[in-house]
MIBA-169576 format. One record per residue (C-alpha): residue number from 0; residue in three letters; z, x, y. Coordinates in pm, 1 decimal. Example, Ala and Ser with C-alpha at 12.3 -4.5 7.8 and 13.67 -1.06 7.14 Angstrom:
2
   nuse   zadren          Z          X          Y
      0      ALA      780.0     1230.0     -450.0
      1      SER      714.0     1367.0     -106.0
end
This chain:
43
   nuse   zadren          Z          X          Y
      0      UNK        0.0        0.0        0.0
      1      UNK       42.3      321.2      221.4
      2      UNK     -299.7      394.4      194.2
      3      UNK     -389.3       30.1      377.8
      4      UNK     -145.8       79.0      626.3
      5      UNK     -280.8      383.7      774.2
      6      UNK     -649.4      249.3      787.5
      7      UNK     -548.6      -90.6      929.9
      8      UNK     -304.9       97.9     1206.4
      9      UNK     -650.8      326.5     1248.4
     10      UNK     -853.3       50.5     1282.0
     11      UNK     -656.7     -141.0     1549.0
     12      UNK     -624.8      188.7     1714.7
     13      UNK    -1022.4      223.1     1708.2
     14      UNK    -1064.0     -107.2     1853.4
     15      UNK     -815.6      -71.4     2090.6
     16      UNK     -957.9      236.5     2234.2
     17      UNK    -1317.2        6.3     2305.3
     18      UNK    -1128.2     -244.6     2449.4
     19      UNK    -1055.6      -18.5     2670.8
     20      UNK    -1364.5      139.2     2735.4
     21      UNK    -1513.5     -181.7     2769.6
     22      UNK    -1305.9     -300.0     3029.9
     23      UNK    -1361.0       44.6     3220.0
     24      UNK    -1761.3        8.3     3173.7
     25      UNK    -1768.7     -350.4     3238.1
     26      UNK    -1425.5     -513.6     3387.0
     27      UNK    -1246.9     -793.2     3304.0
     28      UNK    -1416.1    -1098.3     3406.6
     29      UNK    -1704.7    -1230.8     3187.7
     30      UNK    -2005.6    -1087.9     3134.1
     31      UNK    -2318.5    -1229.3     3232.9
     32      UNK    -2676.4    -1118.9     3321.5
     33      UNK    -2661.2    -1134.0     3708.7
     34      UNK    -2262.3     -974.0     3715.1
     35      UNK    -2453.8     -673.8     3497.8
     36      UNK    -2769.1     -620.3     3719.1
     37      UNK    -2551.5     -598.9     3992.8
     38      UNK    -2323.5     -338.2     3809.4
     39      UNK    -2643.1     -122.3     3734.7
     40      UNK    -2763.0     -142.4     4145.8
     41      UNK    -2445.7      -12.9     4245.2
     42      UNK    -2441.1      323.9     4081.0
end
């Protein structure tokens, strides 16, 4: 049972992580076409 505990706590831990990097890349509202053109003008 070890053995699934360390790849479930790795998995939340990878998907936690792109959470993260989503919300960096992207925010925190919802995404949508316009909000993303918009994103991609500003840099």
């Amino acid at each position: 049972m070890k053995l699934w505990t360390k790849i479930k706590k790795s998995f939340n831990n990878y998907l936690n992580h792109l959470a993260e990097e989503n919300k960096k890349a992207f925010g925190e509202g919802k995404l949508d076409c316009c909000s993303l053109s918009k994103q991609e003008n500003k840099k």
